[in-house]
Each structure stands twice: as structure tokens, then as C-alpha cells.
C-alpha positions as CSV (number, residue, x, y, z in Angstrom):
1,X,122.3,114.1,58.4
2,X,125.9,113.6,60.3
3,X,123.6,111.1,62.9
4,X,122.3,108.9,59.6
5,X,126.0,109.0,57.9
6,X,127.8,107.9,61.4
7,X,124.9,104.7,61.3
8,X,125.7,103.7,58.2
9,X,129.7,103.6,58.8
10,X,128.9,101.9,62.1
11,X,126.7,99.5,59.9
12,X,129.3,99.0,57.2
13,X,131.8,98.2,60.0
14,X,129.9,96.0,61.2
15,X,129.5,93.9,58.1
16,X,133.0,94.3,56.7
17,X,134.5,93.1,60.2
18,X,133.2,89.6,59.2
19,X,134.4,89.4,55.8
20,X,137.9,90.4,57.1
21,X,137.7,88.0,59.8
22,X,137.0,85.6,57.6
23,X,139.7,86.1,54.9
24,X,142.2,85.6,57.2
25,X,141.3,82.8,58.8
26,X,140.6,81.2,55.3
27,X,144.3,82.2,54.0
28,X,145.6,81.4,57.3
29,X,144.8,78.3,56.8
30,X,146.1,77.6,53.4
31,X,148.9,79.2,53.9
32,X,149.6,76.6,57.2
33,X,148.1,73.4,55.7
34,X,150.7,74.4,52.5
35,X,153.8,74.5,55.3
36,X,152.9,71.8,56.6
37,X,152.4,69.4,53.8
38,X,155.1,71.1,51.5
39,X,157.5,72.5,53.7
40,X,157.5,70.0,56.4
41,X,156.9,67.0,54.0
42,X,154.2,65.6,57.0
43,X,152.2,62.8,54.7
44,X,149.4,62.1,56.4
45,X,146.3,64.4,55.3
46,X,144.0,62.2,57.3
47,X,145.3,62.8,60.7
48,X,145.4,66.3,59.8
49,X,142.2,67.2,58.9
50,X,141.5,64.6,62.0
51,X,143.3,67.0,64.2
52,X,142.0,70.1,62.8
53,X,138.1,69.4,62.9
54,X,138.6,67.7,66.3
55,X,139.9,71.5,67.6
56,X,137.2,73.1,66.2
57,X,134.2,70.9,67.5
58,X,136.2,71.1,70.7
59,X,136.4,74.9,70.4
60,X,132.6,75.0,69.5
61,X,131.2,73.0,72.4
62,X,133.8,75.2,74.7
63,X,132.0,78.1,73.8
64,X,128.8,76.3,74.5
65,X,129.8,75.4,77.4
66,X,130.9,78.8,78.6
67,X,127.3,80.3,77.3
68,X,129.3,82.3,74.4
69,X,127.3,80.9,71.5
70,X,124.6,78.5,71.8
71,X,122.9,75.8,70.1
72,X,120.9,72.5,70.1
73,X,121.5,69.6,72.0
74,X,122.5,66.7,70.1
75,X,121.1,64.4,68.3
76,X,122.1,61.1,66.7
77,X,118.8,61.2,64.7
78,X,120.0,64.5,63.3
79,X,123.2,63.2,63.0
80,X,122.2,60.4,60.8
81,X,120.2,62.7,59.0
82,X,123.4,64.7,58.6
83,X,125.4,62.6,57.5
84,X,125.5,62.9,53.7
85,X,126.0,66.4,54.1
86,X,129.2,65.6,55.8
87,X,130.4,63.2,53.4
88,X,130.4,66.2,51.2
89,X,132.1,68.4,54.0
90,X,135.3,65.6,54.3
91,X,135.5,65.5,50.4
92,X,135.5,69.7,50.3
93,X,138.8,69.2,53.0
94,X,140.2,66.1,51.7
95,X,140.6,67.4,48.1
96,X,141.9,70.9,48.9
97,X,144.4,70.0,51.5
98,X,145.8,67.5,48.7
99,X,145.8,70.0,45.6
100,X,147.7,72.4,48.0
101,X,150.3,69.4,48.4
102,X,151.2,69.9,44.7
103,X,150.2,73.5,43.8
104,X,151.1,76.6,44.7
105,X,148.6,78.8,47.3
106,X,148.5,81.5,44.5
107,X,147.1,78.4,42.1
108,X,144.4,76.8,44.8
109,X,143.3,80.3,45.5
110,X,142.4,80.7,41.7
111,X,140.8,78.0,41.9
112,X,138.7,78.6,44.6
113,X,137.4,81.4,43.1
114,X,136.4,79.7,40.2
115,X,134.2,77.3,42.1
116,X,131.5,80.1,42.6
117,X,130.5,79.6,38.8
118,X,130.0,76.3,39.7
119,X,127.7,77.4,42.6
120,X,125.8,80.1,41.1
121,X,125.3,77.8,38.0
122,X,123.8,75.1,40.3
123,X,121.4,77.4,42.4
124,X,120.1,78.5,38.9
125,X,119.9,74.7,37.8
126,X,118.5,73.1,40.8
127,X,117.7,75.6,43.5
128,X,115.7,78.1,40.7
129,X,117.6,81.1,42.1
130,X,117.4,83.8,39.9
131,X,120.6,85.0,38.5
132,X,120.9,89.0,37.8
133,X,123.1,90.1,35.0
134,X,125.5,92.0,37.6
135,X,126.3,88.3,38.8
136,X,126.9,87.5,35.4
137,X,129.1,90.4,35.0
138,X,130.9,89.4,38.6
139,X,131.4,86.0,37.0
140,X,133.2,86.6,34.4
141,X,135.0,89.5,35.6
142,X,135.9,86.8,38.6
143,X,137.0,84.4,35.3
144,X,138.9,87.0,33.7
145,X,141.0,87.9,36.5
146,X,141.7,84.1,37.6
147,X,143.2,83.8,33.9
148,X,145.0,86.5,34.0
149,X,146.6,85.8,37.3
150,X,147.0,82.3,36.7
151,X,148.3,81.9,33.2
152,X,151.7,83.3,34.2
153,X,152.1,80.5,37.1
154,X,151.2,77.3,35.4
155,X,152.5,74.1,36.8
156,X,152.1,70.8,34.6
157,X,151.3,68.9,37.7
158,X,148.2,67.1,36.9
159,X,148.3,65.2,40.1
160,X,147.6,69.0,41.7
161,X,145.0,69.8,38.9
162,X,143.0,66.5,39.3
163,X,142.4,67.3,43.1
164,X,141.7,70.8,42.3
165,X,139.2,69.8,39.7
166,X,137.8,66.9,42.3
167,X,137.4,70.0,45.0
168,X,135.9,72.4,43.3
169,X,133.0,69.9,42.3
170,X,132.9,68.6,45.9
171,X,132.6,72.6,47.4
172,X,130.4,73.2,44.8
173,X,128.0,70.1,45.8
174,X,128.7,70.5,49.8
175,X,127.7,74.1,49.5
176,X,124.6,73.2,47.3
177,X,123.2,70.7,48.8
178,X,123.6,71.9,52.5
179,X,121.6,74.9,51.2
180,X,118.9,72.5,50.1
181,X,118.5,70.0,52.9
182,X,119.3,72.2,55.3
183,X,115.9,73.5,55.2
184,X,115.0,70.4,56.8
185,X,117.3,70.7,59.6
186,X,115.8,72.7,62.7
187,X,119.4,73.8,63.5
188,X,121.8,77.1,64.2
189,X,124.7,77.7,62.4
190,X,126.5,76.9,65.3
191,X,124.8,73.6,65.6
192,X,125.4,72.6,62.0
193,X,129.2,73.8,62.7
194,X,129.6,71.2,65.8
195,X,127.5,68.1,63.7
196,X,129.7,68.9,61.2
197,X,133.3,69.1,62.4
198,X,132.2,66.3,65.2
199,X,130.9,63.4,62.8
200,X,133.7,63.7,60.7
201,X,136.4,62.6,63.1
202,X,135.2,59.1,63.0
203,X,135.3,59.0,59.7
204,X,138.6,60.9,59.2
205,X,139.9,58.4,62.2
206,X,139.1,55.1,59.9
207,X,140.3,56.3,56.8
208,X,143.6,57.3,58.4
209,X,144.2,53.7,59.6
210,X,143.1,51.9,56.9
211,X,145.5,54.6,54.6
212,X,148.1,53.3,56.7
213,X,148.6,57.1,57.8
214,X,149.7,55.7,61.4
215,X,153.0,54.6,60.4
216,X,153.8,57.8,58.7
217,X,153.0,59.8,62.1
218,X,154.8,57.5,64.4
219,X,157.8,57.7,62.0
220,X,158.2,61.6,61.1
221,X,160.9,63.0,62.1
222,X,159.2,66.6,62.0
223,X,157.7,66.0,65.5
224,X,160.9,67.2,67.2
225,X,161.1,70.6,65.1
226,X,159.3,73.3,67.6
227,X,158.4,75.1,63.5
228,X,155.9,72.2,62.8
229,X,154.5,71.7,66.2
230,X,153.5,75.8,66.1
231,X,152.3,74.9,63.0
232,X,150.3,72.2,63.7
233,X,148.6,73.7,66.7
234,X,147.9,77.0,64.6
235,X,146.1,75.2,61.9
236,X,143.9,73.8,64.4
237,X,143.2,77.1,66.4
């Protein structure tokens, strides 16, 4: 009937809004982290990433705050619980905002698409999640089309390669293993979200220093170029 056809548009909408959300906020952010770190020449990945998760556990408890979302209090038992889950989460940022120092976004995107072998393979391996043959048939269509994207854009940088290589294992892990202890976790989304973005900043904070990172920010010239300011407070919006 016209009623059941207009519910399921209004229920495709619904799910496709998300997806699209999504996919620009991923590119977004490649495409800003690549300005900044290419195009600006700013060399100090730590602070960054520091920056950027800082924003979004700031954004997070905001909406908290203002009863938009909600979610548990915290909890530095959960938190230490947490905490090798976030290892995995800094490692998943630190390696990808690195390869897209020496690759191109068409390259790091290729990549990125290839990490959901790695993913699907692992839930089979360890999680015993069954795999269909039209995720097979996904997969290597997904393979395929990387290649055949890819092969035209090659860069012999294996500086870029080896982070890429490093990020889609760490993804591949983060992913996996939140999956499987987060079953233990009597958290929301939202919750895992804030734990996540907020425990890494100390971390993020130490390695910057001891990376020597601080003398890089205090001497870049790029801080008096209104581009990479707008830049910098985009990527963290």
C-alpha cells in the first residue's frame, strides 16, 4: 500500500542519514588532518591528536551536560579497565594521521578499505562470527576495486606504507577487541566515546613532551596564518 511504501522510505531515510553523516565527517577529517600536516608542514602529530580528542570529550560531556545525550557517570575503575582498549584507540590515530603525512588521501582511503578483511577475517578467527558468502563476495569485490584504483597512484614512499600497514593492523585490533571486551563494560556508546577520547589526552600529553613536540609548536610559524588556525579548529569540531 502507498501508507507501507511511504514507512519504508521514511525508514530508509532514517538509516542512510547516518551513514552520510558519517562519511563526511570521516573525509572531513582526512582531508583537514592531510592540510595540515602536508600543506601546512605543522610536525607535531601528538599535540594534534591531543587537541582533537580533547574537543571531542569536551563536546561529549557538553551535550551531557545540556541533557542532549546521556551516559554513565565516571569511573576510574572503568577507566582502568579501559584502558587497553585505548591503547588500541591512540595507535588507530597515531598511525593514520602519520601515513596521511606521506601518502596521498586517495591512497589512505584504499587503505582503509582494505582493513575490513582484516576485521571480518578476525571475527571469523576469534569472535566465531559466521561469514556468508555475499561477504566474501563484498570482500573481494572491495579488493578488486582498491587495486584497481590504486595501482595507477603508487608512491614508493615506504615510510607512508609502513604506517599504513601499522594502522590497519592497529584498526583491525582496536575494532576487534573493543567488540570483545566490551561485553564486559556496562556502558553506552556515548560513555565509551567520552572514556575513550578523555583517557587518551594524558597519554597523548606525555608522549608529546617526551617527542620533544613542544618546541616544534612554540616555534611554527603557521600560527599566524588565519588558513591553519580554521584548520585547526575544524579538525577538532
Amino acid at each position: 500500500t502507498e501508507m507501507e511504501y511511504s514507512a519504508k522510505n521514511r525508514s530508509m531515510y532514517f538509516y542512510a542519514a547516518p551513514v552520510l553523516c558519517y562519511c563526511i565527517a570521516s573525509m572531513s577529517m582526512i582531508f583537514t588532518n592531510k592540510m595540515v600536516l602536508s600543506n601546512f608542514g605543522y610536525n607535531a602529530p601528538m599535540s594534534l591528536l591531543f587537541f582533537q580528542n580533547g574537543c571531542a570529550a569536551l563536546l561529549v560531556h557538553t551535550a551531557r551536560a545540556l541533557h542532549i545525550i546521556q551516559y554513565e557517570d565516571f569511573d576510574w575503575g572503568v577507566a582502568r579497565r579501559w584502558l587497553p582498549i585505548n591503547i588500541f584507540f591512540i595507535c588507530m590515530l597515531f598511525t593514520s594521521t602519520l601515513s596521511l603525512k606521506y601518502l596521498t588521501v586517495h591512497m589512505v582511503t584504499i587503505f582503509k578499505n582494505l582493513t575490513n578483511v582484516f576485521i571480518v577475517y578476525g571475527e571469523w578467527a576469534f569472535l566465531g562470527q559466521q561469514v556468508t558468502s555475499g561477504v566474501i563476495l563484498s570482500l573481494l569485490l572491495m579488493v578488486l576495486g582498491s587495486v584497481m584504483g590504486g595501482i595507477t597512484d603508487l608512491e614508493l614512499n615506504w615510510l607512508g606504507y609502513g604506517w599504513m600497514a601499522a594502522n590497519c593492523l592497529a584498526t583491525a585490533g582496536y575494532t576487534l577487541y573493543m567488540r570483545g571486551a566490551a561485553k564486559n563494560f556496562d556502558i553506552s556508546e556515548f560513555g565509551m566515546a567520552f572514556y575513550n577520547n578523555a583517557l587518551s589526552l594524558p597519554l597523548l600529553a606525555t608522549m608529546s613532551i617526551l617527542s620533544g613536540e613542544v618546541d616544534t609548536i612554540t616555534s611554527f610559524s603557521g600560527w599566524y596564518d588565519p588558513l591553519f588556525i580554521l584548520a585547526i579548529l575544524f579538525s577538532g569540531s
